[in-house]
C-alpha positions in Angstrom: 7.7 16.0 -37.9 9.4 14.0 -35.0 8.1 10.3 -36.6 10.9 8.7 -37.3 11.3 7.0 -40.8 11.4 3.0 -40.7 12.6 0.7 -42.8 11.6 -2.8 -43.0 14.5 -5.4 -42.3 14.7 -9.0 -43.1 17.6 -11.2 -41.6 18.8 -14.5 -42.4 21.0 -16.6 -40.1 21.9 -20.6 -39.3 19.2 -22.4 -37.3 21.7 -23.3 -34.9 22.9 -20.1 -34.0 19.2 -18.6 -33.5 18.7 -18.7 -30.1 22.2 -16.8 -29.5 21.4 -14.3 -32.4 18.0 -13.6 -31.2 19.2 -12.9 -27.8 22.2 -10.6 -29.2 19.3 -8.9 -31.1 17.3 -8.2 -27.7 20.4 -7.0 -26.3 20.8 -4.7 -29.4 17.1 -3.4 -28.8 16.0 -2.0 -32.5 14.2 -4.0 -34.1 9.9 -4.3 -33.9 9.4 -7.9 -35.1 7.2 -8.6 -37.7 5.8 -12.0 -37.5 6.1 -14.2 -40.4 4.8 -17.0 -38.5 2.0 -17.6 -35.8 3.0 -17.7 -32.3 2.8 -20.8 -30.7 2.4 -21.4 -26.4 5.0 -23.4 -25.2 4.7 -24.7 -21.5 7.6 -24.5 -19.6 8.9 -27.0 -17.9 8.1 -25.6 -14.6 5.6 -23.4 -15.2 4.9 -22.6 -11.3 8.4 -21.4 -10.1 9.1 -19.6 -13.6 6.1 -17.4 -14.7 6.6 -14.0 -14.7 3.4 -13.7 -13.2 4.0 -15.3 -10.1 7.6 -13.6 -9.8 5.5 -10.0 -10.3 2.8 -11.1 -7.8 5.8 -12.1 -5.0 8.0 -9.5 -5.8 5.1 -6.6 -5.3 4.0 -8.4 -2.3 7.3 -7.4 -0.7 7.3 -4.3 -2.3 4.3 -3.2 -0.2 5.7 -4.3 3.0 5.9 -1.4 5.3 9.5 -2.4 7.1 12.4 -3.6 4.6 15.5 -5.1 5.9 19.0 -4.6 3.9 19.7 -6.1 0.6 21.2 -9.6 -1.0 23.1 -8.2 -3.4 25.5 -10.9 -4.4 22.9 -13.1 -7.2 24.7 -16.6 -6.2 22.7 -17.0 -2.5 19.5 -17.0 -4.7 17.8 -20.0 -4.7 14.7 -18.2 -6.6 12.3 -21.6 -6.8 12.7 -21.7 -2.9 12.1 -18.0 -2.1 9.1 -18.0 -4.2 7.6 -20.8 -2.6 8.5 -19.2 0.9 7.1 -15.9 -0.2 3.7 -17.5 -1.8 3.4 -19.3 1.4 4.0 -16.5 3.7 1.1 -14.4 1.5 -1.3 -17.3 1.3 -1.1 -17.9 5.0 -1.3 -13.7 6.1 -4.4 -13.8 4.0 -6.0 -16.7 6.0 -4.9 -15.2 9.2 -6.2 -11.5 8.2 -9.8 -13.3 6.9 -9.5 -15.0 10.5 -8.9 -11.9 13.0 -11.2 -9.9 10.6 -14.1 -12.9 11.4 -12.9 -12.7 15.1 -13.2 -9.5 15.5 -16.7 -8.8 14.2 -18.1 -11.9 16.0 -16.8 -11.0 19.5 -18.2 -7.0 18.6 -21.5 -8.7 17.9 -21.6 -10.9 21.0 -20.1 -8.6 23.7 -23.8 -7.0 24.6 -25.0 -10.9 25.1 -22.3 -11.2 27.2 -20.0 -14.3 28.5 -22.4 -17.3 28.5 -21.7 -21.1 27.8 -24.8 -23.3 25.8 -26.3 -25.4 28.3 -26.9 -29.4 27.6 -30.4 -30.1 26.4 -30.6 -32.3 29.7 -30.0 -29.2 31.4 -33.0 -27.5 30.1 -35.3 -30.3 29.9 -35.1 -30.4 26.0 -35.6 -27.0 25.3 -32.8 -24.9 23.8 -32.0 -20.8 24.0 -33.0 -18.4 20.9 -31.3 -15.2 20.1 -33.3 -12.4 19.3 -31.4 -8.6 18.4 -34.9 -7.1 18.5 -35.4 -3.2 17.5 -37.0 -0.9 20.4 -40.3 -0.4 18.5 -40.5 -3.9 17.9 -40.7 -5.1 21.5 -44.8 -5.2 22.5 -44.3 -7.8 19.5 -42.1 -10.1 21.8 -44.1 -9.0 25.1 -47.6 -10.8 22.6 -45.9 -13.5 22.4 -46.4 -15.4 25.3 -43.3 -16.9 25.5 -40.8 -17.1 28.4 -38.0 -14.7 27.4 -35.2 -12.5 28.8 -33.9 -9.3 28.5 -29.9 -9.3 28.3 -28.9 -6.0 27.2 -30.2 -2.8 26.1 -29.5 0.6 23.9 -30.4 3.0 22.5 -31.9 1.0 19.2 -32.0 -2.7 20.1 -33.2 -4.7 23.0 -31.1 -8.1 23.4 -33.5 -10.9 24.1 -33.0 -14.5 24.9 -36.1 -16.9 24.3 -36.7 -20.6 26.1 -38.1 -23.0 23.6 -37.8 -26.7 22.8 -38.2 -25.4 18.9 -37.5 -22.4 17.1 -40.3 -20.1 17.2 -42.3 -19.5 14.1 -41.5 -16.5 12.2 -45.3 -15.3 12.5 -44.5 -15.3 16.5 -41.2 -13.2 16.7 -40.7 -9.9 15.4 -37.5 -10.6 13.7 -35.5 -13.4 12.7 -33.0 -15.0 14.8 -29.6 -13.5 15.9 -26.8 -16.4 15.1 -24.5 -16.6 18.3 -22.9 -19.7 18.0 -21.6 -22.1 20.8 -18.0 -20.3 21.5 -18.0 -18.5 24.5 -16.9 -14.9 24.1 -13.9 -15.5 26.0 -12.7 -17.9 24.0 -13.1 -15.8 20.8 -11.2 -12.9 22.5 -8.4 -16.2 23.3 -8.6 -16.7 19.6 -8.4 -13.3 18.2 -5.6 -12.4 20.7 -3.7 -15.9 19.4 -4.3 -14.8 15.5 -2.8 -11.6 16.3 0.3 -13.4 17.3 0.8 -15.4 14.4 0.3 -12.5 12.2 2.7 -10.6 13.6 5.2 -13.7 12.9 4.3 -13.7 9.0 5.1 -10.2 9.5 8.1 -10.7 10.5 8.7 -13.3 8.1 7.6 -11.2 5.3 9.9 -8.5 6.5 13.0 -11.1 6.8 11.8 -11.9 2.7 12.1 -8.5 1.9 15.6 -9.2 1.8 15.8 -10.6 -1.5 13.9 -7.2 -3.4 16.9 -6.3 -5.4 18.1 -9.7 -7.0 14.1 -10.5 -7.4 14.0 -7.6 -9.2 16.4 -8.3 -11.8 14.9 -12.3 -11.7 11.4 -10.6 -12.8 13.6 -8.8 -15.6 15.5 -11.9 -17.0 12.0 -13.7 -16.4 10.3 -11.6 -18.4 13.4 -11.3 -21.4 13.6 -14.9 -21.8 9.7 -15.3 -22.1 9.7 -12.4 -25.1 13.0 -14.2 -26.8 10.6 -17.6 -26.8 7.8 -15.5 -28.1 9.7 -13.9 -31.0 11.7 -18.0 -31.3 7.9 -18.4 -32.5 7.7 -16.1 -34.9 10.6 -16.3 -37.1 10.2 -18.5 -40.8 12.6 -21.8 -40.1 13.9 -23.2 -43.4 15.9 -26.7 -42.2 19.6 -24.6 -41.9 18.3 -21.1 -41.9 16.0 -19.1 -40.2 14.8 -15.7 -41.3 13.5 -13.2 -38.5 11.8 -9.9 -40.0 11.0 -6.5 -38.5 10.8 -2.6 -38.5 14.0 -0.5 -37.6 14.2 3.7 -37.3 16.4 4.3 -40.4 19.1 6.1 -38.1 19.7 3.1 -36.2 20.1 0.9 -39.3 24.1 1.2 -39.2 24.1 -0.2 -36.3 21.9 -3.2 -37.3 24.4 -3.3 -40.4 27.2 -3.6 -38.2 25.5 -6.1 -36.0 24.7 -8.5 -39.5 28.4 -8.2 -40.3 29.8 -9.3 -37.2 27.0 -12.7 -36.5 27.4 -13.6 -40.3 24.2 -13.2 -41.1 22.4 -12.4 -44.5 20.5 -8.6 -44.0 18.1 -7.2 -46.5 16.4 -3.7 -46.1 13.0 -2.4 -47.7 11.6 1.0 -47.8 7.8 0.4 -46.4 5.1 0.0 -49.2 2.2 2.0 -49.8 0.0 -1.0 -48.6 1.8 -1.4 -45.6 1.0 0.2 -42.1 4.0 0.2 -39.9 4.4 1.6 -36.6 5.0 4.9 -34.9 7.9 5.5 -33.6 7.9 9.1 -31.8 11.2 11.0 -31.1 11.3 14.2 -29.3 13.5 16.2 -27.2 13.0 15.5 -23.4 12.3 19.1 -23.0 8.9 18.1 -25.0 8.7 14.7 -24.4 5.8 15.9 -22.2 3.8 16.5 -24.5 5.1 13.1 -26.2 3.8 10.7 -23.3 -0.2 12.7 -23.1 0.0 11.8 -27.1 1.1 7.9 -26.6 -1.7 7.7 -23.4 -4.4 8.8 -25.5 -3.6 8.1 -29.2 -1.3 6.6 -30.8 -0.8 8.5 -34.6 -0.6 7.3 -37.8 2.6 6.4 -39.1 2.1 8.5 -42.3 0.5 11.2 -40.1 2.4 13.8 -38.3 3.7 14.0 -34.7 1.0 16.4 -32.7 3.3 16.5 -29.5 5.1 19.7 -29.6 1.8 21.2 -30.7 -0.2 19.4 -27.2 3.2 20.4 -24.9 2.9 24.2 -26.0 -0.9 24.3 -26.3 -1.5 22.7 -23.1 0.4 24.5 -21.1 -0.9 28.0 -21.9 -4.3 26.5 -21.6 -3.5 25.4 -18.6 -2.2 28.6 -17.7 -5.1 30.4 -18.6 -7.6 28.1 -16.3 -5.3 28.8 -13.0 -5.1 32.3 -14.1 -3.2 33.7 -10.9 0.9 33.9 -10.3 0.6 32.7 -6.4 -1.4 29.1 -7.6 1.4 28.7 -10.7 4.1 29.0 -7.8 2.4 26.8 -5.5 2.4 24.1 -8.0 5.6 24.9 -9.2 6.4 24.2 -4.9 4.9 20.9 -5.7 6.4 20.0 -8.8 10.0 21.3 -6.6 9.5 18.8 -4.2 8.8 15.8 -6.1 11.7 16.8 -8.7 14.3 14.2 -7.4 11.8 11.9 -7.3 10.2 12.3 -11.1 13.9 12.0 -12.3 14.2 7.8 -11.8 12.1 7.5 -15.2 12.4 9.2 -18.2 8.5 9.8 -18.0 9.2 11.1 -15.0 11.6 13.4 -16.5 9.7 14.3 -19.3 6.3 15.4 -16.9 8.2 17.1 -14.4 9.7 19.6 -17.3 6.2 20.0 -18.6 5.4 20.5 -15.1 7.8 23.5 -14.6 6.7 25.0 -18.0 3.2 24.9 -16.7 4.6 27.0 -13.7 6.4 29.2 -15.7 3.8 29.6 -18.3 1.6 29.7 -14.9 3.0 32.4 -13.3 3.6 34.8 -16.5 -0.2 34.8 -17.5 -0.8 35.1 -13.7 1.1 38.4 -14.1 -0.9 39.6 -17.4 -4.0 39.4 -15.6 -2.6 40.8 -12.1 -3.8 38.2 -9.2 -1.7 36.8 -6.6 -3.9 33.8 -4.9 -6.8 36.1 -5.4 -5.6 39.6 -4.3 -3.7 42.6 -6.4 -0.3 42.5 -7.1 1.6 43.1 -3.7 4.4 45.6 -5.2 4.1 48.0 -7.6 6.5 47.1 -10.2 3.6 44.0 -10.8 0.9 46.0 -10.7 2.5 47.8 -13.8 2.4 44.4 -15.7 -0.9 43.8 -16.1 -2.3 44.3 -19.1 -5.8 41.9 -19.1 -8.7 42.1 -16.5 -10.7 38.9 -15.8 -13.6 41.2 -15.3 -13.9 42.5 -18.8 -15.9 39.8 -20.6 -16.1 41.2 -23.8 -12.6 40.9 -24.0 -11.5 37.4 -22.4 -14.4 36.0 -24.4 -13.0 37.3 -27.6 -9.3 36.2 -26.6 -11.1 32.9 -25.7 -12.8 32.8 -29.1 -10.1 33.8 -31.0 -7.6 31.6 -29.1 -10.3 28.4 -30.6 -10.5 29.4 -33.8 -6.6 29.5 -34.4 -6.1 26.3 -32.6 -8.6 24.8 -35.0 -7.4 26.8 -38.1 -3.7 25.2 -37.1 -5.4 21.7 -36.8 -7.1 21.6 -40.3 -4.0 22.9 -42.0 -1.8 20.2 -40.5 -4.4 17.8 -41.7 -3.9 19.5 -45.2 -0.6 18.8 -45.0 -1.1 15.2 -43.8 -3.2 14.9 -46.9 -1.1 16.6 -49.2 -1.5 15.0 -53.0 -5.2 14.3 -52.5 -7.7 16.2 -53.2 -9.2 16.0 -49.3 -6.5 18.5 -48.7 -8.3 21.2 -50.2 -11.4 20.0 -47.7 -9.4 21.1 -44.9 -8.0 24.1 -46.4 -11.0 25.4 -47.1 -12.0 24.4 -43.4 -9.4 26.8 -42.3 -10.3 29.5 -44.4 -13.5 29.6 -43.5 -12.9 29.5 -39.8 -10.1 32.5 -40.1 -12.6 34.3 -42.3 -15.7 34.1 -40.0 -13.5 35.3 -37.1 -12.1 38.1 -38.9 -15.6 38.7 -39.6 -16.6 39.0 -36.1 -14.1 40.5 -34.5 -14.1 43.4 -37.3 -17.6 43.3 -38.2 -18.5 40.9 -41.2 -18.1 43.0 -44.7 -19.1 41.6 -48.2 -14.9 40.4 -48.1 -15.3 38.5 -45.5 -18.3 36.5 -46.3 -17.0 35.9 -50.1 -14.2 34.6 -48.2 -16.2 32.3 -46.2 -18.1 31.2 -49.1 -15.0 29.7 -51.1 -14.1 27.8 -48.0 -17.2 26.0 -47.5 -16.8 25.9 -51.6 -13.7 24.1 -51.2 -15.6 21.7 -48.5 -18.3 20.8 -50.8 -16.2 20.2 -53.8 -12.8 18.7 -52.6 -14.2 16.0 -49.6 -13.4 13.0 -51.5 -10.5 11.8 -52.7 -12.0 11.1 -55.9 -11.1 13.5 -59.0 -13.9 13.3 -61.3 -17.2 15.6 -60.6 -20.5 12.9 -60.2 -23.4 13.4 -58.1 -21.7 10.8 -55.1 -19.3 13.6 -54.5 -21.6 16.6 -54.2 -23.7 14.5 -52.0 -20.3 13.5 -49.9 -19.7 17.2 -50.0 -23.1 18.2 -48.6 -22.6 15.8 -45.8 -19.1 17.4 -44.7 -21.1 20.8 -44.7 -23.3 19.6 -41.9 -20.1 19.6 -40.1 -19.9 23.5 -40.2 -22.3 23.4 -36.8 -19.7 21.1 -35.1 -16.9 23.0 -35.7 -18.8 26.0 -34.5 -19.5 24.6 -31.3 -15.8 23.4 -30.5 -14.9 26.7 -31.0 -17.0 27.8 -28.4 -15.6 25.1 -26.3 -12.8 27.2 -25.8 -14.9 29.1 -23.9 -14.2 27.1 -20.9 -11.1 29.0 -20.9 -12.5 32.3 -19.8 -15.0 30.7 -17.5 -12.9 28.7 -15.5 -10.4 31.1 -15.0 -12.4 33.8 -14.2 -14.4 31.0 -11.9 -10.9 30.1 -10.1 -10.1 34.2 -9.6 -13.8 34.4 -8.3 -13.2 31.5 -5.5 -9.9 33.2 -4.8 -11.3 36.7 -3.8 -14.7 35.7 -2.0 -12.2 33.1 0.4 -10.3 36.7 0.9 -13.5 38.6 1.3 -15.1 36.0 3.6 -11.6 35.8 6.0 -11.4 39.7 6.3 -14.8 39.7 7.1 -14.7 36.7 9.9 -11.5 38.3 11.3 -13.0 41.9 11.9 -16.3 40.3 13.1 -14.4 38.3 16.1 -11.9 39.7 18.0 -9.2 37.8 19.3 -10.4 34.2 17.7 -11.1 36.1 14.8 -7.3 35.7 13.3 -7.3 32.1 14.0 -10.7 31.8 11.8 -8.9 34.2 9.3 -6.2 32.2 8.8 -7.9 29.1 8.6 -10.5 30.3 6.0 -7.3 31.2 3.9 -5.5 28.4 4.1 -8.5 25.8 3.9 -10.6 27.9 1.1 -7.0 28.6 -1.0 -6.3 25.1 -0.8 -9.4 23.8 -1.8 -9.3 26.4 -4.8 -6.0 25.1 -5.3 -6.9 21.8 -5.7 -9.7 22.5 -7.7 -8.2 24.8 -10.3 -4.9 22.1 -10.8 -7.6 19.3 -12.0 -9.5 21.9 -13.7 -6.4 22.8 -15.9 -5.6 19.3 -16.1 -9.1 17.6 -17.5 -10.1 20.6 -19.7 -6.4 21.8 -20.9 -6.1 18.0 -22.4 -9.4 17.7 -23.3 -9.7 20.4 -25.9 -6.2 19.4 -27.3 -7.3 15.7 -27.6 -10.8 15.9 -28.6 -11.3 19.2 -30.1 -8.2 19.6 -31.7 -7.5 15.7 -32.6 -11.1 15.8 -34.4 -9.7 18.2 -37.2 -6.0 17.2 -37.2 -5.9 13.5 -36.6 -7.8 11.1 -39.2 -6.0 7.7 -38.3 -4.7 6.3 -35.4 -1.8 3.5 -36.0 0.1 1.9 -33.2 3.4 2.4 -30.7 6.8 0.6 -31.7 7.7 -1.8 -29.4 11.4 -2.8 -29.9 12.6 -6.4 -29.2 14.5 -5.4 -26.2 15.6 -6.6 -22.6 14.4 -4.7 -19.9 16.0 -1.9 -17.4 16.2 -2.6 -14.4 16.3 0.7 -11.5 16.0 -2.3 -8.5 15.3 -0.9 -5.6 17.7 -0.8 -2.6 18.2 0.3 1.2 
């Protein structure tokens, strides 16, 4: 479907000229490099100043500054090596002087019941020294047993705040509890401290904030960073022979006049190979943005086979009317759609942002006409007339949202195990999933019409086909009837993933349910109290619609994806292979005042 073919591309060039033609390649961006050597770790020469860690770590440090002054644009008042050093300094030393005021703080909470007090001399005292005791109300008859001169300091409501004379540290079999650690700075000095902390603090603020300053060009320094640490990776990988190198890798046949272009112009020697059958190369998924939705929830979760097929326009369209199902109710689909408004501008800086805020007005649109089928607006009937005539389903009739639900399951499955057949085509396995699907169609023919003797000779060839045709192999033995009874234990599983789709029915009606008991409970509240009544109304609606709200979205969400990627993915995905990852240089969107 939308996997693009490759081609396998081998390229020959002078040694000398390899750094420059690598880098012209990265600027070109279409090649996934096959290694024909292993990668070796070179240090760099400055290691500290130059890792792309380090730059990431400084540059997000700014990032999350909550002031930002304007922007260096111009890239020659850079001194990168010194700004990083300034900015690693300025976090190292806000971290010591957050630990500090968080120590400071806690110690002068703990010691303001003891109140101010300076540790006498041991001359003072005549050798004997003052014990701490934070002793819990029930405890005290212990300490009044004791026979030892003590004082009472402070009190509330669960501790009593003792101080003990003693020359040593009373045994543990005396006191209650052990003993409260005060040290020897006065509480007024803490309070000195913490309020001098605070102070500097607020100067590597305002240091940090003066750093911010240098976002944008650090921005594109984490970019070339990061580009000139892949170029020495791939350096590693290519085959030197003395004079010539040779650099290898996977290119999306469209692109390969470009590539052809690019050889002609550097001089360099280009060779092109259609993939073998014992080679796995990688996936490379194309779709339009307007389903590139679906597109990014396939890459998140699993990546498919090269020689597979491209489940994304299947995910986008099923998801959505999933999802649409779950909310079930027009005035929830335009809320989110509100949402998915708001943050439009800001979902366009990415193109995964682009792509989920399209799937994101689908799911409203797809939202809001199911919401009209089934004739609920946040809970309530349709508020004109011309609606009301638009609704053809009603949540309340089980028998029939369980069947939709059913039937709904069984397609989606049927669909799955005939793309499978199709992935499988030339092997005999395809037949296993043909006869999957027709024994799933036929069984829900069956129960929807009432099972006749068609429909279960029907059934019976499917699960025929199973047993026979779930091997590749093509000669008959005892190994593949026993391979084919083993596939037929599967005939419970897929059962039961058809009644997964269940979920459907049940969480939309749950969501409706929700909906109309918060409108039942605020009519109620607000004819019951006069007055205050209308306040309590309102806030029963918007607190118990919200909640609904929020409750619905991630319901949609979780179960939507999940019976696309586990239910459907069982009997439509066998292999999983891995993403394409071009030798390119990064773009950069910095981020400016």
């Amino acid at each position: 479907m939308s996997i693009l073919q490759l081609k396998k591309a081998s390229i020959v060039g002078l040694s000398h000229d390899k750094t420059s033609i690598l880098d012209a390649l990265q600027s070109l961006g279409l090649l996934h490099v096959i290694p024909l050597a292993d990668a070796v770790t070179k240090p760099s020469a400055d290691v500290e100043e130059t890792n792309p860690e380090l730059l990431k770590r400084s540059l997000q440090y700014l990032l999350s500054s909550p002031q930002k002054r304007r922007q260096v644009t111009r890239a020659d008042q850079l001194n990168l090596d010194t700004v990083l050093k300034q900015v690693d300094h300025n976090r190292q030393h806000r971290i010591r002087l957050s630990e500090k005021r968080d120590f400071l703080d806690k110690r002068i909470k703990d010691l303001e019941p003891w109140g101010e007090f300076t540790l006498p001399e041991l001359s003072d005292l005549n050798h004997h020294k003052l014990w701490f005791y934070l002793v819990p109300n029930y405890k005290m008859q212990d300490v009044e047993h004791s026979h030892l001169p003590w004082m009472q300091v402070h009190r509330d409501n669960r501790h009593t705040y003792i101080v003990v004379i003693a020359s040593e540290e009373p045994d543990s079999t005396v006191m209650p509890v052990p003993r409260t650690h005060t040290g020897y700075v006065p509480l007024s000095q803490l309070k000195e401290q913490l309020e001098e902390t605070e102070i500097q603090l607020e100067a590597a603020d305002g240091e940090r904030e003066a750093l911010t300053r240098w976002i944008y060009l650090l921005q594109h320094s984490v970019a070339r960073t990061e580009d000139q640490a892949l170029l020495d990776e791939v350096s590693t990988k290519t085959r030197d022979y003395g004079e010539v190198f040779a650099l290898q890798g996977w290119i999306a046949e469209r692109d390969l006049p470009q590539l052809e272009a690019f050889a002609t112009e550097q001089g360099l020697v280009l060779l092109e190979e259609a993939p073998r059958d014992d080679e796995n190369p990688p996936t490379l998924l194309d779709n339009p943005e307007v389903y590139g939705g679906g597109q990014e929830v396939v890459s998140f979760f699993q990546t498919p086979n090269y020689r597979s097929w491209d489940p994304s326009r299947v995910v986008f369209f099923s998801f959505v009317s999933f999802f649409a199902i779950i909310m079930s109710d027009a005035g929830y689909s335009l809320l989110f759609g509100a949402v998915i408004a708001w943050k439009w501008q800001a979902m366009g800086s990415s193109e995964t942002g682009r792509r989920l805020r399209l799937m994101g007005a689908a799911l409203t649109g797809a939202g809001v006409f199911w919401g009209i089928l089934v004739g609920s607006y946040f809970g309530a009937s349709a508020p004109v007339s011309l609606l009301g005539n638009m609704k053809l389903l009603d949540l309340n009739d089980f028998d029939t949202m369980m069947a939709l639900s059913i039937t709904i399951g069984a397609l989606h499955l049927v669909l799955a195990n005939l793309l499978m057949a199709w992935v499988r085509r030339g092997n005999n396995q395809s037949l296993s999933s043909v006869g999957w699907a027709i024994a799933v169609f036929s069984a829900l023919m069956g129960w929807l019409m009432g099972f006749n003797l068609l429909h279960w000779f029907i059934f019976t060839v499917g699960l025929l086909m199973v047993l026979l045709f779930s091997t590749p192999a093509n000669e008959f033995s005892v190994s593949r009837i026993l391979s084919g009874l083993l596939a037929l234990t599967n005939v419970t599983k897929i059962f039961g993933d058809v009644l997964s789709y269940l979920r459907l029915f049940a969480l939309g009606l749950a969501s409706a349910s929700l909906a109309i008991t918060f409108n039942q409970l605020a009519a109620d509240v607000g004819n019951a109290l006069p007055g205050i009544g209308l306040l309590l109304h309102l806030l029963i609606l918007l607190t118990g619609h919200l909640l609904n709200f929020v409750l619905t979205v991630v319901s949609g969400v979780i179960h939507g994806l999940r019976l696309n990627l586990i239910e459907f993915y069982n009997w439509s995905l066998a292999d999983e292979g891995y993403p394409f990852q071009p030798f390119a240089k990064q773009e950069v969107t910095p981020w400016t005042t």
